[in-house]
C-alpha positions in Angstrom: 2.0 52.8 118.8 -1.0 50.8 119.3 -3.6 52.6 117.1 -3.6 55.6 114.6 -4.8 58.3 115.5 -8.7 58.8 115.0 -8.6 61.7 112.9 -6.9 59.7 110.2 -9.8 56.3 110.2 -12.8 59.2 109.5 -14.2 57.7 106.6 -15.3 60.2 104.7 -13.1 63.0 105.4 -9.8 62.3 102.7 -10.9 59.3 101.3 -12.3 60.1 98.2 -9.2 59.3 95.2 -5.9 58.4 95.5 -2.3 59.8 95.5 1.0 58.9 96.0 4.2 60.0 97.3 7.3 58.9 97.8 9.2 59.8 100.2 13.7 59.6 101.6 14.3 57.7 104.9 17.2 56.9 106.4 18.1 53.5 105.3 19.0 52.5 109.2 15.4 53.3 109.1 13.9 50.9 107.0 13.3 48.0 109.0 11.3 50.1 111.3 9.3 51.1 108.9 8.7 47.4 107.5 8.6 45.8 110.9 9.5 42.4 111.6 8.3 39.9 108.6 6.3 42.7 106.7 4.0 43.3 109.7 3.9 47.0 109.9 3.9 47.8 105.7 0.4 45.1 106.0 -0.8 47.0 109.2 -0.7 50.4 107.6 -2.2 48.5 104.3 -5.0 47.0 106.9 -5.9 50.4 108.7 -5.4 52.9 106.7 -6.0 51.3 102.7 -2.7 53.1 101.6 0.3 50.3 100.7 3.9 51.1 101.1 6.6 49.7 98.5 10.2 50.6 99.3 12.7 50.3 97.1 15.3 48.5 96.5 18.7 49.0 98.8 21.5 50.5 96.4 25.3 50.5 97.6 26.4 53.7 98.8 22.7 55.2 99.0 22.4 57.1 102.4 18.5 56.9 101.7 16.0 54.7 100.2 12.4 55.7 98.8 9.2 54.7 100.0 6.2 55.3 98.0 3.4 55.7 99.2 0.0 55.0 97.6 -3.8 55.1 98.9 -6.6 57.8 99.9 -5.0 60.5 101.2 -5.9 60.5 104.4 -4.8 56.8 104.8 -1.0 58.1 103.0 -1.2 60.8 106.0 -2.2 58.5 108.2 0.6 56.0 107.0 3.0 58.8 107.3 2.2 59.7 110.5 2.5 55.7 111.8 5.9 55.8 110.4 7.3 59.0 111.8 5.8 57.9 114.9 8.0 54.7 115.3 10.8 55.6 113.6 11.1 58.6 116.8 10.1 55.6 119.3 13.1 53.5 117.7 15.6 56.6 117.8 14.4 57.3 121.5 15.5 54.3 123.0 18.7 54.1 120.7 19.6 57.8 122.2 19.3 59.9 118.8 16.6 62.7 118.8 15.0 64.5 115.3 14.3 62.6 112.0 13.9 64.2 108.8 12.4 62.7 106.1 11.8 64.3 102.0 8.6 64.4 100.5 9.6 63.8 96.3 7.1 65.6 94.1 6.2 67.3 91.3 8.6 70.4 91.2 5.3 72.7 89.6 3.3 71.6 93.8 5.8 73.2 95.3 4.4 76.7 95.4 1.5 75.1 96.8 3.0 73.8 100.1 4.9 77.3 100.1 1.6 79.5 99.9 1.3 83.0 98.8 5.4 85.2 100.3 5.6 82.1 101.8 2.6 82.5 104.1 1.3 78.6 104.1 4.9 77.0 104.7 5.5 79.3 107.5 2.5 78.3 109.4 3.0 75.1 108.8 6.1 75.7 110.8 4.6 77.3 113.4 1.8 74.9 113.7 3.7 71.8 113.7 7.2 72.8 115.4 9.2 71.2 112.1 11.6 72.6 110.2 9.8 72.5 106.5 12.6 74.0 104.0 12.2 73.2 99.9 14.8 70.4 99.2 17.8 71.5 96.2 16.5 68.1 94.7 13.1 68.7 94.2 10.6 68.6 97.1 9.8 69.1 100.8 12.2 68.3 103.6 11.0 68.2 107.0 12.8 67.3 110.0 12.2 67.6 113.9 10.8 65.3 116.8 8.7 62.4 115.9 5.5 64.2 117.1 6.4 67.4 115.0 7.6 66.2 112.1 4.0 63.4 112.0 2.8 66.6 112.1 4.6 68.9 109.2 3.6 65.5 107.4 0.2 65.9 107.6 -0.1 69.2 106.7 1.5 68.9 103.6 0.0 65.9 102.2 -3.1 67.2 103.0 -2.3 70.2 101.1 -1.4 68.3 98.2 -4.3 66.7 98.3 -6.8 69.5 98.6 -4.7 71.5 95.6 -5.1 67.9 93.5 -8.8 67.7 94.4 -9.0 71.2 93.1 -7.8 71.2 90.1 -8.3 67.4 89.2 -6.1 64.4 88.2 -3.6 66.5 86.6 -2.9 69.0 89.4 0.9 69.8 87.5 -0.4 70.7 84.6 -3.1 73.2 86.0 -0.2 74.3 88.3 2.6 74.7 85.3 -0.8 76.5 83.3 -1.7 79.0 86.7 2.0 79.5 87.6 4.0 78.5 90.7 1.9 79.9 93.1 -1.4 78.0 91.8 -4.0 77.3 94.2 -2.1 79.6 96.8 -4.6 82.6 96.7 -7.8 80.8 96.4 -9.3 78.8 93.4 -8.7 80.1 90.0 -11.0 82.8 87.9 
């Protein structure tokens, strides 16, 4: 795409702090994501203020990490930019859903799944991804580019609000409330 999408450039909605993430692509995906010289990692950097590093290729790695590091509306919106032409590239090339998997801490977990699961379903239902809690310790999400750009925004800005709540060290005041912290409203 051209542009990202306007609710991602608000200025003061998100912008406040930093985070990052790191997050499993497909290595076939990675020059999509870098774009021809660099250009699309320094777009993103450009529009959005958050900079993607991707690691280094390892033999017999079906996946490489991207981290992902800004405000947290600029790593949603960043996201969202990748998801979105990683899909374009998979159209033309005939393959259909992506998945990608969000690595973090395993105490934020409970946070994306909400209170008998109540947040990851709509999530779900709201975005038209499959979300599911990876074995190795984070979200997956998979579906059509426009779903799963969606499922990604939800859940970093979840992460982001249960950060802002509890501050800096949001796994330690999750490990301290439990694994459903910040699921049922703030704490007493």
């Amino acid at each position: 795409p051209d542009s990202f999408p306007a609710m991602y450039l608000n200025p003061s909605i998100g912008t406040v702090g930093s985070m990052k993430i790191q997050a499993e692509f497909a290595v076939g995906d990675v020059g999509t994501i870098i774009g021809r010289g660099g250009e699309r990692v320094r777009r993103i950097k450009h529009e959005t203020g958050a900079s993607v590093n991707i690691a280094a290729f390892q033999d017999n790695m079906p996946t490489r990490v991207a981290t992902i590091t800004g405000p947290p509306k600029g790593v949603a919106a960043a996201l969202h930019y990748i998801a979105v032409n990683i899909g374009m590239t998979r159209q033309h090339q005939g393959h259909g859903a992506l998945s990608v998997v969000l690595r973090m801490d395993p105490k934020e977990i409970g946070t994306v799944i909400g209170k008998g699961g109540q947040r990851i379903n709509a999530m779900r239902d709201e975005s038209g991804a499959r979300i599911e809690i990876d074995p190795k310790g984070g979200i997956s999400l998979e579906g059509l580019s426009p779903n799963l750009a969606a499922g990604l925004q939800m859940v970093i800005m979840q992460l982001h609000e249960q950060r802002e709540r509890f501050g800096a060290d949001a796994a330690a005041a999750a490990a301290a409330a439990g694994p459903m912290a910040g699921t049922a409203g703030p704490a007493p």
